[in-house]
DRENTIMI-816702 format. One record per residue (C-alpha): x, y, z. Coordinates in pm, 1 decimal. Example, Ala and Ser with C-alpha at 12.3 -4.5 7.8 and 13.67 -1.06 7.14 Angstrom:
<pts>
+----------+----------+----------+
!       c1 !       c2 !       c3 !
+----------+----------+----------+
!   1230.0 !   -450.0 !    780.0 !
!   1367.0 !   -106.0 !    714.0 !
+----------+----------+----------+
</pts>
This chain:
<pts>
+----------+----------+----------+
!       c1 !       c2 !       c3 !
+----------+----------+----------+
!  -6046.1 !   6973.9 !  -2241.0 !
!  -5845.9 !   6974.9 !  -1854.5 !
!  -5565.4 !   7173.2 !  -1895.3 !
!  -5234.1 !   6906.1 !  -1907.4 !
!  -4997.6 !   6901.4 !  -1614.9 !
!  -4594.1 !   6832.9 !  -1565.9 !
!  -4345.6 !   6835.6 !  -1328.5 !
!  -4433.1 !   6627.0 !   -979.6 !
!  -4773.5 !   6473.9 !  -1032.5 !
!  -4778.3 !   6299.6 !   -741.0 !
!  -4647.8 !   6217.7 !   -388.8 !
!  -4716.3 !   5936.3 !   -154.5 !
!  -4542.7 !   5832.1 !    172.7 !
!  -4706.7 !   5534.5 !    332.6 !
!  -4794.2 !   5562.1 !    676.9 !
!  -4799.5 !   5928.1 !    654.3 !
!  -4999.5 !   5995.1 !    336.9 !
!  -5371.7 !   5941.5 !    478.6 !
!  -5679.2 !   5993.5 !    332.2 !
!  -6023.0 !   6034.6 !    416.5 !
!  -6415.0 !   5935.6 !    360.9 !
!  -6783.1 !   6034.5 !    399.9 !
!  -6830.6 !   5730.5 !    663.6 !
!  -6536.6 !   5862.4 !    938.7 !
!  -6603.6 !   6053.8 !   1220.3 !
!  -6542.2 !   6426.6 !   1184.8 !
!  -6272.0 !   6411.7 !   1500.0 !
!  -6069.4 !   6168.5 !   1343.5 !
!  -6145.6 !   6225.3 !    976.7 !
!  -5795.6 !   6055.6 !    823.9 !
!  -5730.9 !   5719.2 !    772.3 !
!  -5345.4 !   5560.9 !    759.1 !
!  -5492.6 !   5275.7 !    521.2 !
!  -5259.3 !   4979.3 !    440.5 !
!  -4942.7 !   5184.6 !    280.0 !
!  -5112.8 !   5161.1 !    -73.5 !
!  -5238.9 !   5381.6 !   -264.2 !
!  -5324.1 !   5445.1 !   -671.7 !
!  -5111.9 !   5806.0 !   -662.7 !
!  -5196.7 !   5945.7 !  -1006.4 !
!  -5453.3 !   5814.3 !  -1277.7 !
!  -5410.6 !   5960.1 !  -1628.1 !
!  -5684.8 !   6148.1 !  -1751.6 !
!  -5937.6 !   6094.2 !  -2032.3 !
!  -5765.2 !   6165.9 !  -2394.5 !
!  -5415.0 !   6183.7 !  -2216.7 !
!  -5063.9 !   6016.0 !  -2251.2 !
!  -4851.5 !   6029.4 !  -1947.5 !
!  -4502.3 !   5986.3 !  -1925.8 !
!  -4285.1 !   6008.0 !  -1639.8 !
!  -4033.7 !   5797.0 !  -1392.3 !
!  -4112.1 !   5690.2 !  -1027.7 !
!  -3830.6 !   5789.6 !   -745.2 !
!  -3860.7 !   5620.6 !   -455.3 !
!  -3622.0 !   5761.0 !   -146.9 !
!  -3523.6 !   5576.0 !    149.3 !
!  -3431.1 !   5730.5 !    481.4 !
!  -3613.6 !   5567.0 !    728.2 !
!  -3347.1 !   5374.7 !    888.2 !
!  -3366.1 !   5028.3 !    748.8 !
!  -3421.1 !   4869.1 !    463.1 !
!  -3824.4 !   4834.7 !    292.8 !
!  -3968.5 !   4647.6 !     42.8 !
!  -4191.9 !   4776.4 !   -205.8 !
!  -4473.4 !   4713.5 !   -471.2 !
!  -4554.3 !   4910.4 !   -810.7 !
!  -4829.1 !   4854.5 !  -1051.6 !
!  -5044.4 !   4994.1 !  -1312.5 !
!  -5349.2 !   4942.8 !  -1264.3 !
!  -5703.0 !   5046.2 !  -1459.4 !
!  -5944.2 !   5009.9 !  -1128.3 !
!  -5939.9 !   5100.1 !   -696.4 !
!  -6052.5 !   4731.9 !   -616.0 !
!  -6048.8 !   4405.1 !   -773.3 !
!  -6325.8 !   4191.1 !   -663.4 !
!  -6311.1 !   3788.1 !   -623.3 !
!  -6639.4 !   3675.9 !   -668.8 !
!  -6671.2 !   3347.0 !   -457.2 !
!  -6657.9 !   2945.3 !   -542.3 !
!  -6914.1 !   2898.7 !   -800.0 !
!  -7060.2 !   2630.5 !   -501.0 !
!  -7137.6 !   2949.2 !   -275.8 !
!  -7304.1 !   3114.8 !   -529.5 !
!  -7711.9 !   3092.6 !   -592.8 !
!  -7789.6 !   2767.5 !   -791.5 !
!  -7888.0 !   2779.6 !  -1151.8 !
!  -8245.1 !   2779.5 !  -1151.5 !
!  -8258.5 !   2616.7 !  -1489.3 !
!  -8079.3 !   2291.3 !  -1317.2 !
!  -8080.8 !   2335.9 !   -972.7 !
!  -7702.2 !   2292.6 !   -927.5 !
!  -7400.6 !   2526.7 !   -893.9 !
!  -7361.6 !   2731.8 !  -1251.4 !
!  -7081.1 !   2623.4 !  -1452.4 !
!  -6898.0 !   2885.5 !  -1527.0 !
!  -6858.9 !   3292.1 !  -1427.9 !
!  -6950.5 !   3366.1 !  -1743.6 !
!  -7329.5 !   3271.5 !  -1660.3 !
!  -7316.6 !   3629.1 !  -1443.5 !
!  -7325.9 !   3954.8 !  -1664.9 !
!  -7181.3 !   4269.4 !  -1624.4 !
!  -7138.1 !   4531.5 !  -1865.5 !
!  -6765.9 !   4695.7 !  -1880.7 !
!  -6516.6 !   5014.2 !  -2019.8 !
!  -6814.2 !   5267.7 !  -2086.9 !
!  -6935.8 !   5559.0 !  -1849.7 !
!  -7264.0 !   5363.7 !  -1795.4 !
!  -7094.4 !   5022.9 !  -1672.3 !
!  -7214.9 !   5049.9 !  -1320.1 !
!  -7192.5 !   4758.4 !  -1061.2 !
!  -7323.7 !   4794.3 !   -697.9 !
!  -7341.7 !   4606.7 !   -333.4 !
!  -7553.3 !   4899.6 !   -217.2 !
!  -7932.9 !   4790.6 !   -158.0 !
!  -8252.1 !   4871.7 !    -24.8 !
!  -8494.0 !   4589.6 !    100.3 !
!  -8819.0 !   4736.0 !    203.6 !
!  -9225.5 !   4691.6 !    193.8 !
!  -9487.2 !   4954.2 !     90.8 !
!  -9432.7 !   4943.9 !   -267.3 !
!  -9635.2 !   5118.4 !   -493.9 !
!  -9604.4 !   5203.3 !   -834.9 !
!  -9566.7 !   5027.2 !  -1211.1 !
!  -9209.5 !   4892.0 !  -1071.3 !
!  -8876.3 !   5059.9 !  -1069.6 !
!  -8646.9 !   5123.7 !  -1422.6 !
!  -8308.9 !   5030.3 !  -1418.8 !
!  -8101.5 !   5391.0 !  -1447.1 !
!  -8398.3 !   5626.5 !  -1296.9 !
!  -8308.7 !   5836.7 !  -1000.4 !
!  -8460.5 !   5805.5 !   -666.3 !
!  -8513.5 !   6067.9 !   -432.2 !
!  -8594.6 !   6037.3 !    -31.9 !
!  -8472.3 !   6234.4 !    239.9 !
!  -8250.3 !   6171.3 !    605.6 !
!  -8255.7 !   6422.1 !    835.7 !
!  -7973.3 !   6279.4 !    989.2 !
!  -7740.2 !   6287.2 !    681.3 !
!  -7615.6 !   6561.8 !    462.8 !
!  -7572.8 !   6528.4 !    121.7 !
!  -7217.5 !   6670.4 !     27.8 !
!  -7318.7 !   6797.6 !   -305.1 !
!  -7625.0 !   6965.1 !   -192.5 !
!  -7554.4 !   7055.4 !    195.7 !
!  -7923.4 !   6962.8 !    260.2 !
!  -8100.1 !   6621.7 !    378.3 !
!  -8214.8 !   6544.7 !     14.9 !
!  -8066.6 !   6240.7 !   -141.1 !
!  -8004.7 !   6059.0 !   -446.6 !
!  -7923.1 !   5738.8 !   -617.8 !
!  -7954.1 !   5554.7 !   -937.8 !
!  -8144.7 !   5235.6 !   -977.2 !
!  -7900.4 !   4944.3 !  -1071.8 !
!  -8162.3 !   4657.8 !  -1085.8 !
!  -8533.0 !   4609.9 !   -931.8 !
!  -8602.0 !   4267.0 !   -778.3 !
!  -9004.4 !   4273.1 !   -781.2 !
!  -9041.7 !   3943.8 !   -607.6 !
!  -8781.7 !   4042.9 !   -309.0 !
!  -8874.7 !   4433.2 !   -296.3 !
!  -8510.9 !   4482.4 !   -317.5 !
!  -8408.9 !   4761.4 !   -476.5 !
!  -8060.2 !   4770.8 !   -603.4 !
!  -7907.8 !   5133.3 !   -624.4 !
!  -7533.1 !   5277.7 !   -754.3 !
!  -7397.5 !   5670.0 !   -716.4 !
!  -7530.4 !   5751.1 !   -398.6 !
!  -7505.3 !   6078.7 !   -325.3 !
!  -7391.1 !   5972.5 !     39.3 !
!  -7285.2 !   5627.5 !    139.9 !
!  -7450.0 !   5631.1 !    455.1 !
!  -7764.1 !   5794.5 !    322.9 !
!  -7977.4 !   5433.1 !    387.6 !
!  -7925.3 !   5499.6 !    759.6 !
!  -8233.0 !   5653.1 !    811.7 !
!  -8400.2 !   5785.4 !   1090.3 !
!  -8766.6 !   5635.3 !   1053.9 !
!  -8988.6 !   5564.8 !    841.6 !
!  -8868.3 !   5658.1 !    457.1 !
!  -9034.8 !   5623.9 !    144.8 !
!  -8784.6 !   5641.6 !   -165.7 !
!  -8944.0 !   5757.0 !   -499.0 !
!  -8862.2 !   5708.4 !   -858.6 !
!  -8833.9 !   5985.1 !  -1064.5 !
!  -8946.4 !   5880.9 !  -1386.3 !
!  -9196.3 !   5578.7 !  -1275.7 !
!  -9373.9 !   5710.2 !   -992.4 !
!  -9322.1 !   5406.7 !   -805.0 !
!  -9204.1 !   5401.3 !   -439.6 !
!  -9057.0 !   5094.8 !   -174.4 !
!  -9034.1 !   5247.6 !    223.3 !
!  -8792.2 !   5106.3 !    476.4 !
!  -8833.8 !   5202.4 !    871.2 !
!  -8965.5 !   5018.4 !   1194.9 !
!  -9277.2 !   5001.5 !   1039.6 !
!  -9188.6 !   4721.7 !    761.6 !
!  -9104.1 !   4445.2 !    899.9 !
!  -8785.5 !   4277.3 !    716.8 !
!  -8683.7 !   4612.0 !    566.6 !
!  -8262.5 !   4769.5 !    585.5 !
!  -8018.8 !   4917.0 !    393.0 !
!  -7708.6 !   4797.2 !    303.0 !
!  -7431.7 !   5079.3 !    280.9 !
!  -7259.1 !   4875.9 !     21.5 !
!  -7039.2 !   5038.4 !   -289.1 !
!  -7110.4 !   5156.7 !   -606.1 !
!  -6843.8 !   5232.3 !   -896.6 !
!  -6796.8 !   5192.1 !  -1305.2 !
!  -6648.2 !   4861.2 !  -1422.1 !
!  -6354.4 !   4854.1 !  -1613.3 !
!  -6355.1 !   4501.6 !  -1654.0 !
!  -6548.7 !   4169.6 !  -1593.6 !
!  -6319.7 !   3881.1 !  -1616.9 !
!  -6583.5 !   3592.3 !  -1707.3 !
!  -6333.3 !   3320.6 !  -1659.7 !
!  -6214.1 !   3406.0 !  -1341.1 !
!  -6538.6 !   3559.5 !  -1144.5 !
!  -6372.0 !   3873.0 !  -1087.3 !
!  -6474.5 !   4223.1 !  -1114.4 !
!  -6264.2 !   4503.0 !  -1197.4 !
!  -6424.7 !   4816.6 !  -1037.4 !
!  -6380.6 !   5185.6 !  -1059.7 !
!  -6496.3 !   5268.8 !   -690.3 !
!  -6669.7 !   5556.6 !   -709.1 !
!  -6561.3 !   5668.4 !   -370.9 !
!  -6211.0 !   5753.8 !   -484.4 !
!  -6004.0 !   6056.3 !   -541.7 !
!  -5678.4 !   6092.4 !   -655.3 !
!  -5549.7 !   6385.5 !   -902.0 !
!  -5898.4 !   6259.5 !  -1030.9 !
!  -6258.7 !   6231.3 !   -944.7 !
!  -6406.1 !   5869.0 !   -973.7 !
!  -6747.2 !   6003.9 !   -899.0 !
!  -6711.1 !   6150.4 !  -1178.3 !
!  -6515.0 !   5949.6 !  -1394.2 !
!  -6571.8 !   5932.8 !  -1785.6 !
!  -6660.8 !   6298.1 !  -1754.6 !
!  -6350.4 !   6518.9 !  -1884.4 !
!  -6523.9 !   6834.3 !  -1798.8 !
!  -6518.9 !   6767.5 !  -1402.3 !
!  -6348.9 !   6432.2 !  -1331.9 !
!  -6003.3 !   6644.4 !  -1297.0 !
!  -5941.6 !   6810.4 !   -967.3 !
!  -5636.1 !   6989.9 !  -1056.4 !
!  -5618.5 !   7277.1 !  -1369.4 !
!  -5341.9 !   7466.4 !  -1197.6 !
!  -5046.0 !   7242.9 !  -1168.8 !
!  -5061.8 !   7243.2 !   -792.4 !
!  -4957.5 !   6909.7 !   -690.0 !
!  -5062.4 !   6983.3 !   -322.7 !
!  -5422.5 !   6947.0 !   -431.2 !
!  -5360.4 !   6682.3 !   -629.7 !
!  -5172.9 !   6458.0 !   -423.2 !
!  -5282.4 !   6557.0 !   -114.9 !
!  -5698.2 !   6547.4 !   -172.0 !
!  -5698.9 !   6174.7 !   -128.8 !
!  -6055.6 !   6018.0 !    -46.8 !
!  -6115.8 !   5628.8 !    -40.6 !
!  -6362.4 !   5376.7 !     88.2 !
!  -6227.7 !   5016.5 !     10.3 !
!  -6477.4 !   4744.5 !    -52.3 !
!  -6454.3 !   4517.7 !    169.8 !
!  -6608.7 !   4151.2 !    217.6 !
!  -6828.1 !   4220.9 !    470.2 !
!  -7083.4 !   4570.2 !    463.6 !
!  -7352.1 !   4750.3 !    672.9 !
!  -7680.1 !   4688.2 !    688.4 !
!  -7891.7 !   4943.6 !    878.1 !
!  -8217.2 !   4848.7 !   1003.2 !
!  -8436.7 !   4944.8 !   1262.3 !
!  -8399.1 !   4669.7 !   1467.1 !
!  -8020.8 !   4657.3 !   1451.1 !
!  -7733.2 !   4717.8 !   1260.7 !
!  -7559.3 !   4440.8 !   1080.9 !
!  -7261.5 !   4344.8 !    879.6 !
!  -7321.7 !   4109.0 !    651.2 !
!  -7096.9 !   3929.1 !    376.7 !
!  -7113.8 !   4174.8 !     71.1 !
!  -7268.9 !   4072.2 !   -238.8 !
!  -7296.7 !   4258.6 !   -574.9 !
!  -7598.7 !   4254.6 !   -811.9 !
!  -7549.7 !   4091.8 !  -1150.1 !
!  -7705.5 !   4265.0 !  -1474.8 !
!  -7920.8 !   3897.2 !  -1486.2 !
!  -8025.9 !   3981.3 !  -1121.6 !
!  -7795.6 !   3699.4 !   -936.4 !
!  -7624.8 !   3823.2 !   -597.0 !
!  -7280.8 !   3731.7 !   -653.7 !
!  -7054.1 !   3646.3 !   -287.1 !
!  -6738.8 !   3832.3 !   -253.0 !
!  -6448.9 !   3618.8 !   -130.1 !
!  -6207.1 !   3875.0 !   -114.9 !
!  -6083.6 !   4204.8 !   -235.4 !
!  -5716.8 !   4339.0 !   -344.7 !
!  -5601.3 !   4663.5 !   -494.5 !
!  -5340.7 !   4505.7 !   -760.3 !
!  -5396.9 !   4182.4 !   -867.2 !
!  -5092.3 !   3961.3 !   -944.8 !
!  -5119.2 !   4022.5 !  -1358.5 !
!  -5063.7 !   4422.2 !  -1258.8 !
!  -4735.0 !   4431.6 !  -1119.6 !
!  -4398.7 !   4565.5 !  -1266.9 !
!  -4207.8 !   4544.3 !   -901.5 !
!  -4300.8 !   4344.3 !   -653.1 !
!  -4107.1 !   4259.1 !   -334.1 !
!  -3823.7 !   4529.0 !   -421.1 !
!  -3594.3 !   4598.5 !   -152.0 !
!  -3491.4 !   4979.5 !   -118.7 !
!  -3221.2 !   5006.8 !    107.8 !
!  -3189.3 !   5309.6 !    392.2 !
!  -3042.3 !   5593.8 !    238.4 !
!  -3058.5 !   5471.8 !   -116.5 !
!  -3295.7 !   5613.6 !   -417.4 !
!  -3475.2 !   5400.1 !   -651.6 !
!  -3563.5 !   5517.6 !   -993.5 !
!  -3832.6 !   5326.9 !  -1207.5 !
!  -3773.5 !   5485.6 !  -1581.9 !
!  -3993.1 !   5487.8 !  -1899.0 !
!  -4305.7 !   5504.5 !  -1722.7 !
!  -4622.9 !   5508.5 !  -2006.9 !
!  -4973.3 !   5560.4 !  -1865.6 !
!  -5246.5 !   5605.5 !  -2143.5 !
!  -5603.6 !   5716.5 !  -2009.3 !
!  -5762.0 !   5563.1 !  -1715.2 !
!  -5400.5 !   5361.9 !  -1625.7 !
!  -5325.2 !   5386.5 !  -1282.4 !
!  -4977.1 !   5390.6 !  -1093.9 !
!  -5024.8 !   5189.2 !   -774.9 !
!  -4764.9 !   5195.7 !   -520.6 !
!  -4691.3 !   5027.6 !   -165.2 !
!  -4479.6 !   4999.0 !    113.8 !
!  -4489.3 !   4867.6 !    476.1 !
!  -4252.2 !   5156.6 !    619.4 !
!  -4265.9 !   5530.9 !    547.2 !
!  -4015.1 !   5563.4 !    213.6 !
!  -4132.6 !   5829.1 !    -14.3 !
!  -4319.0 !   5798.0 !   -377.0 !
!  -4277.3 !   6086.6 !   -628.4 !
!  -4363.7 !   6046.2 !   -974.2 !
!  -4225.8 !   6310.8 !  -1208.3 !
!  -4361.1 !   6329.6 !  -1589.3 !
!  -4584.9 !   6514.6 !  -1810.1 !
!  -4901.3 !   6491.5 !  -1954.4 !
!  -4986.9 !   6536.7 !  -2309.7 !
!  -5315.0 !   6533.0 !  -2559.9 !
!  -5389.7 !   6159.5 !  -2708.4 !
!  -5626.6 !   6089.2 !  -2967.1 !
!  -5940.7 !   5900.1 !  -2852.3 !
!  -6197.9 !   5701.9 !  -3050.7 !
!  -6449.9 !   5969.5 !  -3187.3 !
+----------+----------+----------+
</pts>
């Protein structure tokens, strides 16, 4: 069990606080983002409890947001119109709840990311094998070598689209050439390069879901390119998903990593590079439109639209964050975040 923390567990100044991704160039690796940010989740079988001081000296006066969250991105599927029709009818499905999606485990897994290809051989891919291929022009991070890996998330036989989540680098479908990726526990391969006509990959995201809201058509993901005090590649796994056993809150606050989804996503090809509206893969195999994309949706909020005067401090009391909550913060203007609390052992369903 991760050893439990105190004191400041986290920091954030918008504007200033940056993070960082896989996907940016190496001479201009940090990203200023939109003055948001998820500062501190609590950890698996952990109560937090703390208070939230925001301080002012920037000159004039800011507003500012706070939420707790349990996800990085909250995804609006799109009007039930601009989604595939039933097949059963031919029309528009009736409801969200027609799309499936599996939710609040470690093996909930949703995914944009995507391989259309040709060249397939094999029995036909299992949902949850690994593939393996290499890219020459890519290095995995967890390997430092040209070997990647991915999960399959759902095979679609009659498109030769393979469906993938956990990539072991976002940008590992921008291959070089000719690539054939191989499943590890079927044998069976699909290949993507100049020489199959039709084929790309789309860059996409990957991440856990915390929550399918079938009334609504939206999806509440876990991105798994996230990092906080925690690990969301890892998340779900107490042994490694904590960054921070030392009570050094410069690591932990200061290790940020984040890729937003957005509505649109990559598609590399050899014939061109593309950025097509994103669409994630239902369990039933339907690709669902996104619309749009926010980081705290409207239910989340505890402040919204405060006003923090220059030169005044704002304290947010009583704070209570059991595992996997989230406290989400944003400003327009470079005020200053610290949350100051303590963590302590909870009791989790055995």
């Amino acid at each position: 069990m991760a050893v439990k923390q105190n004191g400041v567990l986290a920091t954030f100044t918008p504007t200033v606080s940056k993070y960082t991704n896989f996907t940016v160039a190496a001479n201009a690796n940090t990203i200023a983002g939109d003055g948001s940010y998820n500062i501190y989740t609590c950890p698996e079988a952990t109560l937090t409890s703390g208070k939230l001081i925001v301080s002012n000296n920037t000159g004039g006066a800011l507003n500012i947001d706070v939420g707790i969250v349990e996800y990085t991105d909250m995804v609006q599927f799109d009007a039930l119109s601009a989604q595939p029709n039933d097949p059963n009818t031919g029309a528009s499905y009736q409801n969200y709840g027609a799309f499936s999606f599996s939710s609040g485990t470690p093996t909930s897994y949703a995914t944009s990311i995507a391989i259309e290809g040709g060249g397939v051989t094999g029995p036909g891919f299992n949902v949850g094998e690994q593939v393996t291929w290499t890219n020459a022009n890519i290095t995995n991070p967890a390997t430092n070598n040209n070997n990647h890996t991915a999960y399959v998330r759902y095979w679609d036989t009659a498109n030769s689209k393979l469906w993938l989540d956990r990539m072991s680098h976002p940008s590992g479908l921008e291959v070089p050439g000719d690539t054939t990726f191989t499943g590890g526990t079927s044998g069976s391969t699909i290949s993507a390069g100049s020489s199959f006509a039709g084929s790309g990959g789309y860059q996409g995201w990957s991440g856990n879901v915390r929550f399918y809201d079938s009334l609504n058509g939206r999806l509440y993901l876990m991105n798994h390119e996230f990092r906080n005090n925690l690990n969301y590649n890892v998340i779900f796994d107490p042994t490694n998903e904590n960054r921070e056993q030392s009570n050094n809150n410069l690591n932990r606050s200061l290790g940020r990593l984040y890729r937003p989804v957005a509505t649109t996503q990559n598609r590399f090809a050899a014939t061109g590079n593309t950025t097509p509206a994103t669409e994630f893969i239902s369990n039933n195999g339907i690709e669902l439109l996104v619309s749009s994309v926010t980081k705290c949706h409207a239910e989340q909020f505890i402040v919204q639209d405060k006003a923090v005067n220059d030169n005044e401090i704002f304290e947010l009391n009583g704070i209570v964050l059991g595992t996997y909550q989230s406290l989400y913060v944003k400003s327009t203007g470079a005020l200053t975040f610290t949350f100051i609390g303590f963590e302590e052992v909870a009791e989790i369903p055995s």
